[in-house]
C-alpha positions in Angstrom: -21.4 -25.5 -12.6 -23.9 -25.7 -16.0 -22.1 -24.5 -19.4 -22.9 -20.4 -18.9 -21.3 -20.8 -15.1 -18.5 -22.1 -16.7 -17.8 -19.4 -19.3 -18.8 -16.5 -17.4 -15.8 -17.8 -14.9 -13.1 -17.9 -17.8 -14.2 -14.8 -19.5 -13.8 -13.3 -15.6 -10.3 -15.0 -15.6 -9.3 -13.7 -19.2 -10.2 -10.1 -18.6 -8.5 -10.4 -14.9 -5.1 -12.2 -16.6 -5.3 -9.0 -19.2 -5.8 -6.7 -16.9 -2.2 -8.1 -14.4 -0.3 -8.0 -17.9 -1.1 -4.5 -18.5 0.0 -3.9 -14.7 3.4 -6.0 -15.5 4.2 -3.8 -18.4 3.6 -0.9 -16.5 5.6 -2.2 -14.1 9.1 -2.9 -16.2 8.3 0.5 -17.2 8.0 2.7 -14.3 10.7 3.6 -11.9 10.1 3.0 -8.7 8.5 5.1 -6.3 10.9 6.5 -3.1 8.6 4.6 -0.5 9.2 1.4 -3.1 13.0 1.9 -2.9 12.6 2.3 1.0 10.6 -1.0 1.2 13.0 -2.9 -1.1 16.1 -1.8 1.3 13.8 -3.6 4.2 14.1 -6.6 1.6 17.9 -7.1 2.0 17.4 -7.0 6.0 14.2 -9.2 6.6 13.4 -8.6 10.2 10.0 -8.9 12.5 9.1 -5.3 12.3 10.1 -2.0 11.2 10.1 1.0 11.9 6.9 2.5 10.0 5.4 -1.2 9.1 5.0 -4.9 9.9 7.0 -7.2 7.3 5.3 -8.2 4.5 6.0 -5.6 1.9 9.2 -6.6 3.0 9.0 -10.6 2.0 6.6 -9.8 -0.9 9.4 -7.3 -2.7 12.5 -10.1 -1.4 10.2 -12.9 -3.7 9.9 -10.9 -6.3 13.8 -9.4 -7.1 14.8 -13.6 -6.5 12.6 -14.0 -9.6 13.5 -10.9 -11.8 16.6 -9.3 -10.1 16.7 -5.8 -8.3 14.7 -4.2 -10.9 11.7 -1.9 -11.2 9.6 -5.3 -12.5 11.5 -7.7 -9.8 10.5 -5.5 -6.8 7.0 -4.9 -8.2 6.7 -8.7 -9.5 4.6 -10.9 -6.8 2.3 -7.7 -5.7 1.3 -7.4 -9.2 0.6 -11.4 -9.4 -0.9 -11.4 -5.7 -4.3 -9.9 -7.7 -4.8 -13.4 -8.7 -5.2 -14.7 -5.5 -7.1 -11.6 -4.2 -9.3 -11.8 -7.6 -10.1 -15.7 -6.7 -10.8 -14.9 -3.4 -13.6 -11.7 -4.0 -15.2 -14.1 -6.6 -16.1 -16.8 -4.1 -16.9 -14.9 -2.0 -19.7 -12.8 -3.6 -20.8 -16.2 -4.8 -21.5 -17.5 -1.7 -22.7 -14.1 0.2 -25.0 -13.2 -3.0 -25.9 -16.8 -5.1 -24.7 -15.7 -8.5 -22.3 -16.2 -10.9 -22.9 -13.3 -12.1 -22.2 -10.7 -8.8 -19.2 -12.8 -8.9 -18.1 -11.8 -11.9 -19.0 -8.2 -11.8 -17.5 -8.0 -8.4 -14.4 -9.5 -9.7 -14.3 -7.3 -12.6 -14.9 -3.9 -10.8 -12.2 -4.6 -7.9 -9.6 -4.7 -10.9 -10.7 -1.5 -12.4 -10.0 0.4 -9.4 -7.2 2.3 -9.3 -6.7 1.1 -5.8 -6.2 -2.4 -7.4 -4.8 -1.2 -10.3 -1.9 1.3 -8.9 -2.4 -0.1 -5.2 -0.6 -3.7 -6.5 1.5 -2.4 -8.6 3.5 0.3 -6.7 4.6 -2.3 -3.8 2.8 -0.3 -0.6 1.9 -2.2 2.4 -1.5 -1.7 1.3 -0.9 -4.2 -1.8 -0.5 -7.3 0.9 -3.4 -6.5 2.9 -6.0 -6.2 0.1 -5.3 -9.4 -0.8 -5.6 -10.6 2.9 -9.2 -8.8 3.5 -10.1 -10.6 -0.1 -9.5 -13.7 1.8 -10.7 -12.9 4.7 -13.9 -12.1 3.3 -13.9 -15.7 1.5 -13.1 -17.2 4.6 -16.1 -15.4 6.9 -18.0 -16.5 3.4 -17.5 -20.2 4.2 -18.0 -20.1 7.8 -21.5 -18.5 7.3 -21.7 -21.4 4.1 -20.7 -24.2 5.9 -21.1 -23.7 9.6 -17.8 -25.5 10.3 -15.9 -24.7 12.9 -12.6 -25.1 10.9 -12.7 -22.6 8.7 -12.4 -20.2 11.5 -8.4 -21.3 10.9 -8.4 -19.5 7.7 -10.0 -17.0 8.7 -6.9 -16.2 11.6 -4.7 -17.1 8.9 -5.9 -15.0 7.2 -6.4 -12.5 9.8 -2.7 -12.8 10.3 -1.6 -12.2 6.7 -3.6 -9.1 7.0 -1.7 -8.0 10.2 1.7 -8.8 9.2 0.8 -6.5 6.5 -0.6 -3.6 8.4 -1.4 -2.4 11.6 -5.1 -1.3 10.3 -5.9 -4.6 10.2 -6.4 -4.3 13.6 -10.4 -3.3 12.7 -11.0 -6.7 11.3 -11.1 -7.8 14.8 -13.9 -5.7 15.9 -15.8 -5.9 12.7 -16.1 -9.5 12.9 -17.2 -9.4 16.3 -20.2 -7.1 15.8 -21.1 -9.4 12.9 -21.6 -12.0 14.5 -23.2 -10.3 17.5 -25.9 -8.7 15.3 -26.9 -11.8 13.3 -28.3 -13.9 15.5 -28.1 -17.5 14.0 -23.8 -16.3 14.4 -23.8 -15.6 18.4 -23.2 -19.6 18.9 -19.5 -18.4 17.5 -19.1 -16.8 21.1 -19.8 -20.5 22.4 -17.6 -22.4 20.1 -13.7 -23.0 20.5 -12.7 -22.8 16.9 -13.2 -18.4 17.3 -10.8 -18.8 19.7 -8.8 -21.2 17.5 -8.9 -18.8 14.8 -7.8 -15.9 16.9 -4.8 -17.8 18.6 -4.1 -18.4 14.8 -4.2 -14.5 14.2 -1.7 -13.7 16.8 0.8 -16.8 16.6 1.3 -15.2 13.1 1.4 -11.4 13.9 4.2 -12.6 17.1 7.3 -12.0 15.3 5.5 -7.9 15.0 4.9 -8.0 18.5 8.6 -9.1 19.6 10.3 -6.8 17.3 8.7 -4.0 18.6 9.4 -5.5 22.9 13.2 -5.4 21.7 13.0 -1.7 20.1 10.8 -0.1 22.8 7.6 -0.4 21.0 8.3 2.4 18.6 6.1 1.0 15.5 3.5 0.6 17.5 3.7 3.9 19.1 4.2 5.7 15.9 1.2 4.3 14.0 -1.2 3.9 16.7 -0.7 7.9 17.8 -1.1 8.9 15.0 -4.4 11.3 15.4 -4.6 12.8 18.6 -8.0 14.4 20.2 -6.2 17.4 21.1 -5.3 17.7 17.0 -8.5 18.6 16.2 -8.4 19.6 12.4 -11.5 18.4 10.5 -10.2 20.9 7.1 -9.0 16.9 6.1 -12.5 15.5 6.4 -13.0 17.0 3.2 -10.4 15.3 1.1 -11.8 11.6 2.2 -14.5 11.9 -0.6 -12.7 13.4 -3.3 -9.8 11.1 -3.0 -12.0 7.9 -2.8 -13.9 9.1 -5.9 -10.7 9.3 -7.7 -9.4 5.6 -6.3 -12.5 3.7 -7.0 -12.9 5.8 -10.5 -15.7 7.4 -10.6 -18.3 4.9 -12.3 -17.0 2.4 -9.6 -17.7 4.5 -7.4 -21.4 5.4 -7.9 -22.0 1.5 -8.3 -20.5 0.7 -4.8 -22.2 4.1 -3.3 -25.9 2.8 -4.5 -24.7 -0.6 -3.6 -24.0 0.0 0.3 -27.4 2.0 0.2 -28.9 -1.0 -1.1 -28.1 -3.7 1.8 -28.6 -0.7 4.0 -32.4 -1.0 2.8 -32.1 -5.1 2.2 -33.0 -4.6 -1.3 -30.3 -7.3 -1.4 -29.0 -10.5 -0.2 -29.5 -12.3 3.1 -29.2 -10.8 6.3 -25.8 -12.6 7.6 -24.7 -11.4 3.8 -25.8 -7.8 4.1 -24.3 -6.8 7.6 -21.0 -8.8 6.4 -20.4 -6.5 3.9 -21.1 -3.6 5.7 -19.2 -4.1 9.1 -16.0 -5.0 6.8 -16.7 -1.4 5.0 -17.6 0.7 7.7 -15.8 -0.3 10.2 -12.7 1.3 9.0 -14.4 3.9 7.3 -15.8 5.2 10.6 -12.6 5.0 12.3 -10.8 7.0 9.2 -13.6 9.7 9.2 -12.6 10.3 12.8 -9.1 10.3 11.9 -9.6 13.1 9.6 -11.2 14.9 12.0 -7.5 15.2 13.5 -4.6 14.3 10.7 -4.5 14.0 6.8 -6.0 10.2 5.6 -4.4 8.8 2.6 -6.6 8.1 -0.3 -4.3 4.1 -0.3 -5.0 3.8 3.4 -8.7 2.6 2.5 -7.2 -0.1 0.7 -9.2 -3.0 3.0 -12.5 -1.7 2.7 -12.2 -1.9 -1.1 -13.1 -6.2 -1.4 -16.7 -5.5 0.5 -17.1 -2.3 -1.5 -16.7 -4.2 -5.0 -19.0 -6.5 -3.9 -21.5 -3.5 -3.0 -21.2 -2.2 -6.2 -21.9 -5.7 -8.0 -25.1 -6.0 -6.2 -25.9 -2.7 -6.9 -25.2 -3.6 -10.7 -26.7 -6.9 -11.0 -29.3 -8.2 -8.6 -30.9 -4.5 -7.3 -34.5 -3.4 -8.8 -34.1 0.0 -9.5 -36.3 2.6 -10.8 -36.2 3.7 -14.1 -33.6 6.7 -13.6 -31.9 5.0 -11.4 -31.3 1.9 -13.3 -30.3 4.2 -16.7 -27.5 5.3 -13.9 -26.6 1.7 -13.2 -26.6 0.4 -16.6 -24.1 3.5 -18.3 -21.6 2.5 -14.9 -21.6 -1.3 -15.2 -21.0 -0.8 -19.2 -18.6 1.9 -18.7 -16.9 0.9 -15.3 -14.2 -1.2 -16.2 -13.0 0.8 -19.9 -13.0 3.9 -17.9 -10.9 2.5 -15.1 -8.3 0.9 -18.2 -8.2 4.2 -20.0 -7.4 6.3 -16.7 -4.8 3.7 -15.3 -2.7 3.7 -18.5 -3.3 8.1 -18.6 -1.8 8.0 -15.2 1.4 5.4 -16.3 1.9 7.9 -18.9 1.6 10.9 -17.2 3.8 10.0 -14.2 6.6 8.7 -16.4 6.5 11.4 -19.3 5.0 13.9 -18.3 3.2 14.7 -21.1 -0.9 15.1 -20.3 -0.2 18.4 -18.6 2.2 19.7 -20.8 5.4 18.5 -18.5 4.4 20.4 -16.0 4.4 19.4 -12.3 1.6 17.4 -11.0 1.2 15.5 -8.0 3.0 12.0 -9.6 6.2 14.2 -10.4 8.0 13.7 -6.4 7.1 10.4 -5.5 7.7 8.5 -9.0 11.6 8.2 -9.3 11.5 9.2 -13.1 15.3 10.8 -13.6 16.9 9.2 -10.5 18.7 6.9 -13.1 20.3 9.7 -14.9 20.8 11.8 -11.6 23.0 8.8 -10.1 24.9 8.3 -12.7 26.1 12.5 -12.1 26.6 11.4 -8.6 28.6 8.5 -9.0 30.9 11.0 -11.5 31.2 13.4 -8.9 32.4 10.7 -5.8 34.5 8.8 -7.7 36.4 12.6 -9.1 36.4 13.7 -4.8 37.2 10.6 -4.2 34.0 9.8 -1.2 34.1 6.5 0.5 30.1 6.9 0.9 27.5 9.0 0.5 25.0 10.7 3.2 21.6 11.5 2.4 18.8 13.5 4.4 15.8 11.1 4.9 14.8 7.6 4.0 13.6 8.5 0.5 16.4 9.9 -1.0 18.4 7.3 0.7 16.3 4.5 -0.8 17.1 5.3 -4.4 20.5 6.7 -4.2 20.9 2.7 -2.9 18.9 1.2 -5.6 20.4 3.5 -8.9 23.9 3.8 -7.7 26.1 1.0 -8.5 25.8 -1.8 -6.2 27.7 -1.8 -2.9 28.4 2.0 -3.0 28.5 2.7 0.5 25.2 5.3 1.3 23.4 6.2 4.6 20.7 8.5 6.0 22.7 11.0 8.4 19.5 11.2 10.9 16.7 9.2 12.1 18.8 5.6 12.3 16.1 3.8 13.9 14.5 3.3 10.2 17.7 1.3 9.6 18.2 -0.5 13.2 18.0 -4.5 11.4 20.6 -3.5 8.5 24.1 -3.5 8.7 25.6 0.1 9.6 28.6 0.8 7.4 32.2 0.3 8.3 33.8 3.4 10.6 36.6 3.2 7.7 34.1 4.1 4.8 32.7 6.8 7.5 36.1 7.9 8.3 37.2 9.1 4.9 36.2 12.1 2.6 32.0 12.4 2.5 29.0 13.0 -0.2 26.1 14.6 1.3 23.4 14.8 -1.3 20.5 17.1 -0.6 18.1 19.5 -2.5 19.2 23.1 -2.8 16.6 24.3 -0.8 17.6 22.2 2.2 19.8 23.9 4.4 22.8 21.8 6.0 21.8 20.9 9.1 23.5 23.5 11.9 24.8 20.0 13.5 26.0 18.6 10.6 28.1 22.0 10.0 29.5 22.2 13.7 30.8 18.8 13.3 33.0 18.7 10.4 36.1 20.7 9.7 34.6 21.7 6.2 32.3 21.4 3.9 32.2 22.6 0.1 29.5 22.1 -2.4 31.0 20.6 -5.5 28.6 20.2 -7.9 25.2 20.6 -8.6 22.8 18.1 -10.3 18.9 18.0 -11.8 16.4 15.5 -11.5 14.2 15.4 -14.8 11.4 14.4 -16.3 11.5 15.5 -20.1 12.0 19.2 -20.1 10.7 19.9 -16.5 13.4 20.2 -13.5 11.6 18.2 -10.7 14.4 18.9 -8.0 17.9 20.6 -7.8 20.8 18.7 -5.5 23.3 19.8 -4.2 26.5 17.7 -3.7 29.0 18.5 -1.0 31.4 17.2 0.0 32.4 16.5 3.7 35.7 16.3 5.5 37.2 16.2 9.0 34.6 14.9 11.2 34.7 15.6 14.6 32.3 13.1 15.8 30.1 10.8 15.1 29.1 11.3 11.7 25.2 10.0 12.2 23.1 11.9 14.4 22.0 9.1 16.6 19.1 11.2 18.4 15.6 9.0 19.5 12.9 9.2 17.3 10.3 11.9 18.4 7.8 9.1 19.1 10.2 7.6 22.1 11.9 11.1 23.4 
């Protein structure tokens, strides 16, 4: 590496290391999300599978609270560091698929202005694990095609694995890999060659624990992810949406960059052919399968999360090594320039708007549910109100709700979703003497009591009413009842929908 190399690659680091402190600040700062309080429960129970995921949210959030506690920062900790990794792996990659320092850097650089980086590592998702596991997947297909050893088809199961420990959806690497190497031709000797195999045996010795769990609970994650868009569910209103939302998670300049890039390689403007087909049979792989999707059932802008590695590296070639015309390249020049301020400047609006309120004048916006700003406040009213009825626990309605009622109450209070107990099926269930006694069932105002819930306790009396608030704006009304003199079993115990 000559002198420039060299400083081009610590520059790269230093903006990368500046851009994870800004995320670590953001992250002491925010409260967590409901699905983050959800995934940090799964923490305490470390299993082989859950209900809605595979386990690595799970380990990732259990590392991070052993380092900082069970705090906003301490479940958010190692997802927000696991950019590092991710941000080593896209660099050496688009080195060796593109020959430049340069696309490396650029490639680097863009990923980490993405909101989908940004906000996707720190609010702990099961998306934040798998982009860092297609970043090294990518490297790892890199070195194969590099070296032409046989070997490095072990990382790339491992990595493979990571990836599918962290999400079903990276299911499509499997496929994607396979029509890369069937369309470059200098690649079919793969099909010959043990080490795929090796690579793949790799892959599924790590996702095992996944598929065990779900033999010994009737296959439900499975079922409920993989059916989850049905033919007969034709809807395509949500095709719209995938564009918008994309445009929005990549930032807009990003965006542009990785749209002219992808056209790029699609014309071999660009790179090698083994390179160019790479790249786009990691993108559009999933992106074809998520366009169908939407023809059937709403896609989440996060749920793109794997595709965004390849697309960085699209947009870096699109930046730095593509000939444009002159128009075209006035375009390119104003989005590299402005890419990664932009993508700073909207990150921190959104920090401040989902924990103040204040950029739409503390009205509601779509941050105001999800982000747990007020829950703090809100427990400490519940926790007045059991301790003065004198509830040995508390009920909640779903997993949400249930989640940070655990995390903001003091510790050990006894709480528990009323329904849908397969979410909880590897934690504890609590003590019939804590179920036995006098009851808190917190819920909003607008949800009704469930007409089983009523017929099965001898009364039930709302005692209090208490706001969740962000500045002046009420985000949600609860009501707190209290519950006594069951007559049965106090948790509905009924299948989940996906095995009746």
């Amino acid at each position: 590496m000559n002198p420039n190399e060299g400083r081009l690659a610590l520059n790269t680091a230093l903006v990368v290391c500046a851009l994870v402190a800004l995320r670590l600040a953001a992250a002491a700062w925010t409260p967590l999300t409901f699905d983050e309080a959800y995934y940090w429960m799964w923490s305490k129970a470390l299993a082989g599978g859950y209900y809605d995921h595979p386990p690595m949210v799970a380990v990732v959030i259990r590392l991070g609270t052993m380092i900082a506690g069970d705090t906003p920062l301490g479940v958010r900790l190692v997802s927000v560091l696991l950019a590092l990794p991710m941000s080593w792996a896209v660099y050496q990659a688009s080195a060796i698929l593109f020959g430049g320092q340069r696309v490396a850097a650029s490639a680097t650089i863009l990923l980490n202005a993405t909101l989908m980086a940004a906000v996707g590592t720190l609010i702990v998702t099961p998306d934040a694990p798998l982009l860092v596991a297609a970043s090294l997947l990518l490297f790892s297909l890199a070195k194969v095609l590099e070296s032409g050893r046989g070997a490095w088809w072990l990382a790339v199961g491992a990595s493979a694995g990571a990836a599918l420990l962290s999400k079903y959806t990276a299911l499509f690497f499997g496929p994607a890999i396979l029509i890369w190497l069937a369309m470059v031709p200098k690649l079919r000797r793969w099909f010959l060659s043990p080490w795929l195999y090796l690579g793949g045996l790799v892959a599924l010795g790590m996702f095992a624990p996944v598929i065990l769990w779900n033999a010994g609970h009737h296959w439900v994650s499975f079922i409920k992810q993989m059916g989850r868009a049905r033919i007969e569910d034709f809807r395509p209103t949500f095709i719209a949406e995938l564009i918008p939302t994309q445009f929005a998670f990549a930032t807009p300049l990003v965006f542009i960059l990785g749209v002219m890039g992808l056209y790029a390689l699609y014309r071999r403007r660009a790179g090698a052919m083994a390179a160019r087909v790479l790249v786009n049979t990691m993108f559009w792989t999933i992106v074809v399968y998520f366009a169908w999707h939407a023809l059937h059932a709403r896609v989440e802008a996060n749920w793109f999360a794997p595709v965004y590695p390849a697309f960085a590296i699209a947009a870096a070639v699109a930046a730095i090594q593509v000939q444009w015309a002159p128009r075209e390249q006035r375009t390119i020049d104003f989005c590299r320039r402005w890419a990664t301020p932009s993508g700073v400047v909207l990150f921190a609006l959104l920090i401040v708007q989902a924990n103040t309120g204040v950029l739409s004048g503390y009205r509601r916006d779509a941050t105001v549910r999800s982000v747990g700003v007020g829950w703090q406040e809100l427990a400490d009213e519940i926790e007045t109100v059991r301790v003065r009825i004198g509830a040995t626990c508390v009920l909640a309605p779903d997993y949400g709700t249930t989640g940070w009622l655990v995390f903001y109450l003091p510790k050990g209070t006894c709480v528990v979703q009323q329904g849908q107990r397969i979410r909880w099926v590897n934690m504890p269930e609590p003590s019939p003497a804590k179920l036995s006694g006098k009851l808190l069932y917190v819920h909003e105002v607008e949800q009704a009591v469930p007409a089983s819930m009523r017929a099965n306790f001898g009364r039930i009396e709302t005692v209090a009413e208490a706001k969740r608030m962000r500045g002046p704006l009420t985000i949600e009304t609860y009501a707190l009842d209290a519950l006594e003199g069951p007559k049965g079993d106090v948790l509905d115990r009924s299948p989940p929908p996906e095995l009746e």
